[in-house]
N, C-alpha and C positions, 0 to 999 in steps of 0.2 A: 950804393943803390939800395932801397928800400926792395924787399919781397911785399910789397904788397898786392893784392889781386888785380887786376884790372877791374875797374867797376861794368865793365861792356858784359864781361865774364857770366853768363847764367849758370846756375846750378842745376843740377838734372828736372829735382823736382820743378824749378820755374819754367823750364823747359815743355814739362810736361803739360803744366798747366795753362802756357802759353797757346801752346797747341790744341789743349783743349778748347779753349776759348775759340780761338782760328777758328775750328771747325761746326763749334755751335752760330759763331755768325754765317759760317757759309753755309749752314744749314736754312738757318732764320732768312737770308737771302734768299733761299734759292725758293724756300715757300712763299715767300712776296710774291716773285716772280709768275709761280706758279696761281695763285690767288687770281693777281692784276689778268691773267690771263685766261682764267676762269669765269671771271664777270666780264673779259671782253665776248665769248660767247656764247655767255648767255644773254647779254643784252644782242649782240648779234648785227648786224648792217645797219640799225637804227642808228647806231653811234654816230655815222658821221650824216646821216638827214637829217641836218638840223641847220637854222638861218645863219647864215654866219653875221 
């Protein structure tokens, strides 16, 4: 049998890095969210008077 690593295997640094990432998307996410919902009040109950 080969001792090779398993390729699934991360190394701490990738690890880390991984996770950083993670966490600037659920960052970058969560301010969408916060955005989209920012301009829904300030445009305010006109949003849905409109002709469909």
């Amino acid at each position: 049998m080969d001792n090779k690593p398993d390729p699934g295997d991360l190394t701490e640094e990738q690890k880390r890095s991984r996770r950083s990432r993670s966490i600037a998307l659920a960052v970058v996410l969560g301010l969408v969210v916060v955005l989209f919902y920012i301009i829904t009040l300030v445009k305010g109950p006109a949003v849905l008077n409109r002709p469909l």
